[in-house]
LUMLOMI-532415 format. One record per residue (C-alpha): x, y, z; chain; residue in one letter. Coordinates in steps of 0.25 Angstrom, whole numbers, plus 2048, in hexadecimal, padded with zeros to 3 digits. Layout:
N
    c1    c2    c3   kette   rest
     X     Y     Z       A      a
...
***
This chain:
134
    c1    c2    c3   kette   rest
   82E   7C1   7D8       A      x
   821   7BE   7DF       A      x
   828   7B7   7EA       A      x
   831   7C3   7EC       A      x
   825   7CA   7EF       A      x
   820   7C1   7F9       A      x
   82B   7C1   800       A      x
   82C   7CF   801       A      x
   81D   7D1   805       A      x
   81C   7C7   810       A      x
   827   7CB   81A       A      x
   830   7D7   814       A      x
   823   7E1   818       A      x
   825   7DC   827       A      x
   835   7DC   827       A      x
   834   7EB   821       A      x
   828   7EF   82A       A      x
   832   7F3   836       A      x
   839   800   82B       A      x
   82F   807   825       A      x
   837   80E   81A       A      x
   83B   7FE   814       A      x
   82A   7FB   817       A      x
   827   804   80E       A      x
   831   802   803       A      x
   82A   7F4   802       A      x
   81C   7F8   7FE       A      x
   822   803   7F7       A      x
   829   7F7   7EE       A      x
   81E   7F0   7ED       A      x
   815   7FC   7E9       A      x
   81D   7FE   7DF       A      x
   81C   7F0   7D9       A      x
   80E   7F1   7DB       A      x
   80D   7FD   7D1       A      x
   815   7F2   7C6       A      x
   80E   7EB   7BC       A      x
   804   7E3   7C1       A      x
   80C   7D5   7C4       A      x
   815   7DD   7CB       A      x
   809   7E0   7D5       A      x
   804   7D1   7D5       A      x
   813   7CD   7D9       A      x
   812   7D6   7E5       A      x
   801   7D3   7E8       A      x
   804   7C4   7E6       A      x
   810   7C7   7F1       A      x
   805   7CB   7FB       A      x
   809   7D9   7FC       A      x
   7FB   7DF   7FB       A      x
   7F9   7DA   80A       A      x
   806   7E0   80E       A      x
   801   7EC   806       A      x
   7F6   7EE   810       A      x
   7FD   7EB   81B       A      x
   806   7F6   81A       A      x
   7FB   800   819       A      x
   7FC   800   828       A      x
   80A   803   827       A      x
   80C   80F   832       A      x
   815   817   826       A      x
   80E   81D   81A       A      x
   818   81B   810       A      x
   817   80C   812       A      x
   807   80C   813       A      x
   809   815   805       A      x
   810   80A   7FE       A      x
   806   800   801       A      x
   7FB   809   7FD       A      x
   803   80B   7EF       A      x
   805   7FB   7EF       A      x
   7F6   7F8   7F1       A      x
   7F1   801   7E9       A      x
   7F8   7FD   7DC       A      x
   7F5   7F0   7DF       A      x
   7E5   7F3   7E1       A      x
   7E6   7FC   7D4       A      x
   7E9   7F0   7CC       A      x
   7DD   7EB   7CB       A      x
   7D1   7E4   7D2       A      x
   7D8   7D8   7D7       A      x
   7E3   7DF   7DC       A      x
   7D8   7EA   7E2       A      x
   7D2   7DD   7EA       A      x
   7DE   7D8   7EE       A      x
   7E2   7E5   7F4       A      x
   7D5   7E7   7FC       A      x
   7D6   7D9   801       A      x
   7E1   7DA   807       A      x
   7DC   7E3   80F       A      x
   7E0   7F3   809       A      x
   7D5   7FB   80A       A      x
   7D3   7FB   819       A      x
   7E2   800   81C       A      x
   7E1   80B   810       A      x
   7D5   810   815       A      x
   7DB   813   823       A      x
   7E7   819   81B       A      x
   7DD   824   817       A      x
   7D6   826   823       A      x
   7E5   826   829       A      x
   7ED   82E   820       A      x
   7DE   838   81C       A      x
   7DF   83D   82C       A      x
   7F0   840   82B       A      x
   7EE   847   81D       A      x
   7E2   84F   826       A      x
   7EB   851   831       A      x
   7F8   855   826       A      x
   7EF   85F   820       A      x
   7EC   868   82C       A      x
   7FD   869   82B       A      x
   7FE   86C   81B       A      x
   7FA   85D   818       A      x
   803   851   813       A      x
   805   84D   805       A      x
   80A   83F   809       A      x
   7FD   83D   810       A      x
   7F4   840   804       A      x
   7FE   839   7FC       A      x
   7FB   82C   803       A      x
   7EE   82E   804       A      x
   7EC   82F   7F4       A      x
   7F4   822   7F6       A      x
   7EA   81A   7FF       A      x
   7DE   821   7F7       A      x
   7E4   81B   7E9       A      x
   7E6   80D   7EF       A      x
   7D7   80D   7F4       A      x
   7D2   813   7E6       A      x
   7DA   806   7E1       A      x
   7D2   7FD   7EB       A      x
   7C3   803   7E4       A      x
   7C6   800   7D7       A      x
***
């Protein structure tokens, strides 16, 4: 199974990069693995999807960026190793400038009756980074 995954993570992402709705079924997939028992989530950490995880925070479509912030954050959640991992590779950064991003389009949504899928995400990305304090 691992190598399944380690296929999949280093060069389906790039293949699927060019069609977003197939971009974010993968993360979607692998975010639901990553809320599996935990050797589930090692197959897929061991697969190097972390890093792909993070990549795909700058994704310029929010459903995609959703599902990584999902993936990461069930991983960060299961414990300090995991937590570690997760900032190494580099997360905090690219989920910080998803709040400062996505905080001035729920401001701007608000003057206009506000956007539920904006503050939706947001609890998203805040949950994630309340994983990464722990």
């Amino acid at each position: 199974m691992g190598s399944l995954f380690s296929h999949y993570f280093s060069g389906s992402l790039c293949y699927v990069a060019q069609c977003p709705p197939l971009l974010s079924l993968c993360p979607f997939i692998s975010s639901s693995l990553t809320v599996c028992f935990p050797p589930t989530k090692q197959v897929v950490v061991d697969a190097g999807a972390v890093s792909q995880f993070v990549q795909l925070l700058s994704s310029e479509h929010m459903n995609v960026q959703e599902q990584a912030v999902w993936a990461l954050g069930n991983i960060a959640g299961d414990g300090a190793p995991m937590r570690d991992l997760v900032i190494e590779c580099g997360a905090v950064k690219p989920l910080l400038a998803l709040v400062q991003d996505y905080m001035s389009r729920a401001a701007a949504a608000a003057a206009a009756g506000g956007d539920p899928n904006l503050l939706s995400f947001l609890r998203n990305v805040t949950w994630c980074l309340s994983n990464l304090c722990r």
